[in-house]
N, C-alpha and C positions, 0 to 999 in steps of 0.2 A: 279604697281603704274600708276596712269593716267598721260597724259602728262604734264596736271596743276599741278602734285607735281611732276616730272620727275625736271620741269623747277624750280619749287619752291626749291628745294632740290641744286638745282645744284649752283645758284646765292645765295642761303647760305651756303656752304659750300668750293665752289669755288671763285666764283668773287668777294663776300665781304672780305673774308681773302687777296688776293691780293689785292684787291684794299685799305686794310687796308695797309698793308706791303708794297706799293709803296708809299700811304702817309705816311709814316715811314720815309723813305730812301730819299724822294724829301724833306722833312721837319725840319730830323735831323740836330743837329749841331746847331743850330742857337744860342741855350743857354746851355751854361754850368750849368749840375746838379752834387750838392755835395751828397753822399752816404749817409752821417749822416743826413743831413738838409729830408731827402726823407725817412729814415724809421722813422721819428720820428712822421710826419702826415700824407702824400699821399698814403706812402706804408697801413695804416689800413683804408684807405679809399676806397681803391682800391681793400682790399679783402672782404669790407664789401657788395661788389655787389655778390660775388658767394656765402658769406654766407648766406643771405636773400634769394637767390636762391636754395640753398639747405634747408631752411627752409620752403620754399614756396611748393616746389616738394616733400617734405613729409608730408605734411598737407594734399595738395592735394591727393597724392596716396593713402593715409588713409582715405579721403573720397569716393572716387573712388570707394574702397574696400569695404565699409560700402553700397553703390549704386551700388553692384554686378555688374561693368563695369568690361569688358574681361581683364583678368589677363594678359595681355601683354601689356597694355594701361597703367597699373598702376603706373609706373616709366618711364623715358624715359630712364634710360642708369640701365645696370642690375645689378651693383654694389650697389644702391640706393636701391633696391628691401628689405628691412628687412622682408617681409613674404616668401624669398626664405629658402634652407636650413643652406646655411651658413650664413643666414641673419646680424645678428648686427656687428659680424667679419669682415665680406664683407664689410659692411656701413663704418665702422670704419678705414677699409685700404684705400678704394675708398677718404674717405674723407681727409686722411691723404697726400692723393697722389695728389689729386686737389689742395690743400693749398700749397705743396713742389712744383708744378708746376706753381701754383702764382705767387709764391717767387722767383723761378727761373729766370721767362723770367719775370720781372719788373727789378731786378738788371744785367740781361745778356741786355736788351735792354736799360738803361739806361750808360752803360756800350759803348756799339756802337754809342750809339748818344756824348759821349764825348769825344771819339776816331774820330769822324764826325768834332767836334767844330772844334778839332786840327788841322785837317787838312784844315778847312777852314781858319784858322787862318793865317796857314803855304801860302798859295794862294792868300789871298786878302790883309797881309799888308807887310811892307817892310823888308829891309834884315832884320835888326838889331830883331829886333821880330821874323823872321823867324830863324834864329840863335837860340835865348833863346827858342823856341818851340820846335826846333828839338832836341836842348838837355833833355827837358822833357822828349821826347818820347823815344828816342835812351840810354836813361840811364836805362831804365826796363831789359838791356841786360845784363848791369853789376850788378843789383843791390842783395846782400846777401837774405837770408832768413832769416826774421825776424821771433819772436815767432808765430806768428797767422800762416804764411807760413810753419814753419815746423809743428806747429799742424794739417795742412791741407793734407799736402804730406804723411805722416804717418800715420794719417786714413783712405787717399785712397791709400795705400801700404796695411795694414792690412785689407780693406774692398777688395782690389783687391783679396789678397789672399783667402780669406774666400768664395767669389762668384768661383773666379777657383776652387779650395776644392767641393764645394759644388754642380756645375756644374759636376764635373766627377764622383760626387758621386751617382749624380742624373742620369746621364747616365748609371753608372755600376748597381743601385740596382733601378732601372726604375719600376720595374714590383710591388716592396715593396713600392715604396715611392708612385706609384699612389694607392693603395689601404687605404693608407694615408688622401691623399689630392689629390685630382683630378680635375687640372685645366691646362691650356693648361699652363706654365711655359716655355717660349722662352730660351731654355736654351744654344742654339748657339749664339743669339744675345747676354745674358751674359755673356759667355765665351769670345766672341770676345770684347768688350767694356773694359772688366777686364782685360784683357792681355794687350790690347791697356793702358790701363789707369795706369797698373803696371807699363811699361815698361818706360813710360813717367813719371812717380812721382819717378822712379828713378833718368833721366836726371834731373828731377827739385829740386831733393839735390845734383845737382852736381852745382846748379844755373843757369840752365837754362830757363831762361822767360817763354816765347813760352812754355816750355815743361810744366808749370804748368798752362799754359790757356787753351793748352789741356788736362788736366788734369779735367780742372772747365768745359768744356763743354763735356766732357765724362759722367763724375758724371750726368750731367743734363741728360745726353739719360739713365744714369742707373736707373734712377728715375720713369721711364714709365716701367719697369720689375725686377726692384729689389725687388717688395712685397712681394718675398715668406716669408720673414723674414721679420716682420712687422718696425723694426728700420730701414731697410736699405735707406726706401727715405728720412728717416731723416739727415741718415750720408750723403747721396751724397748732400744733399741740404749744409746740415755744410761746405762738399768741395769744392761743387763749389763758394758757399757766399764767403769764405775763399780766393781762388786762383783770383776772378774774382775782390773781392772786397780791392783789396790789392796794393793800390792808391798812399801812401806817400813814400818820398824818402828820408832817412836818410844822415849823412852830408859824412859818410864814404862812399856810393855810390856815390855822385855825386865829392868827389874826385878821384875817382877809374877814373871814365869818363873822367875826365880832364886829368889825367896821361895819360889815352890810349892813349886820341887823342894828346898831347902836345897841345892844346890847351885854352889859357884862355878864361874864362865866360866875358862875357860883359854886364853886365847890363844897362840898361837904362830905366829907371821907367814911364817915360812919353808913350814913344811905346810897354808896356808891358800894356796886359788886365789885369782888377783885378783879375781873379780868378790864374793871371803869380803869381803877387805880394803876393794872398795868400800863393802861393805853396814856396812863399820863406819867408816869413814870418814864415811858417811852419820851414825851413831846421834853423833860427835865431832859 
């Protein structure tokens, strides 16, 4: 490479991503987003850029290809290649995995930026407010598993299993399964994610918060190498939407909270933001 793409390469793949991700973090918080209000028009807004781009870069590589330019030029990323061998297959996982990664980090980072608000919330106004917010936050520790929750933890208990299984199998008959399918298959990094990710969807039927947010952000890493089986970024995407996106608080949780702490709730509607008032409007 020449030094002009040495420096090209580096301030796009380096300094724009950080300097995306610090305007993230310095910016968050400022407005509360609702999960429903966000897939219902932003979220197809937002994937309508990578889909014209994957429209674009197949058009192109098939002209390319028609103008006998060098067969490495033809696609940029080599899953997109449909005149390779495993061509349309390939296309078809590659594309399945970009949309599940879409999906992912738009509701994981909308997700942190509301986790942001709260705590500015908790910082900039007075007790009484900070009070009603800290029990918001602090009640996810007691809160049951509702339907959507145990449908979550139970396909990544059964997806946990089936990647372990399938990992040691890949190991013991290594020499059969490459003559198969022959692609580099990370198959340490699955095992490790799937154990991690078991052992946690356990604690998270036992009601453990925390254990099923790590649960939602394991599924996300198993999303980048769970393709051997072509459903799998599907499932992990289902788990982690499922764990991450699992927002309201039923009226038996936030009495659970109140027992613990002996504590009563105070309202006060005036020092409460709307989006306080909706979440109780919700619990009415």
């Amino acid at each position: 490479m020449s030094v002009y793409e040495l420096i090209s390469t580096f301030i796009l793949h380096t300094i724009i991503p950080v300097a995306m991700l610090l305007s993230y973090i310095v910016t968050a918080g400022d407005t509360f987003y609702k999960f429903e209000t966000h897939h219902k028009a932003n979220y197809w807004l937002i994937c309508l850029y990578p889909l014209l781009y994957l429209i674009f870069v197949l058009i192109r590589g098939y002209i390319c290809r028609v103008d006998q330019q060098p067969y490495n030029t033809l696609f940029p990323y080599f899953f997109l290649n449909f005149y390779a061998t495993n061509n349309f297959p390939m296309l078809a996982v590659g594309t399945v995995l970009i949309f599940t990664l879409c999906t992912s980090f738009q509701y994981f980072f909308i997700w942190i930026n509301n986790l942001f608000y709260f705590r500015k919330q908790i910082k900039e106004n007075n007790i009484t407010k900070v009070d009603e917010i800290k029990i918001m936050l602090n009640i996810k520790q007691y809160r049951q598993l509702d339907h959507n929750g145990k449908i979550a933890i139970i396909l990544a208990i059964v997806v946990g299993i089936f990647n372990i299984i399938f990992s040691i199998l890949y190991y013991v008959l290594w020499n059969v399964w490459s003559k198969i399918l022959n692609y580099p298959y990370k198959n340490e990094i699955v095992l490790s994610f799937s154990i991690i990710t078991l052992i946690f969807a356990i604690l998270g039927l036992a009601n453990f918060y925390w254990a099923r947010i790590v649960v939602g952000f394991c599924s996300i890493a198993l999303v980048c190498f769970n393709w051997i089986w072509i459903a799998g970024p599907i499932f992990d995407i289902v788990i982690a939407t499922l764990c991450l996106n699992n927002h309201k608080y039923s009226k038996s949780d936030l009495d659970t909270y109140l027992a613990t702490h002996h504590k009563p709730l105070k309202l006060k509607s005036k020092s409460i933001p709307d989006e306080m008032l909706c979440l109780a409007e919700d619990e009415k």
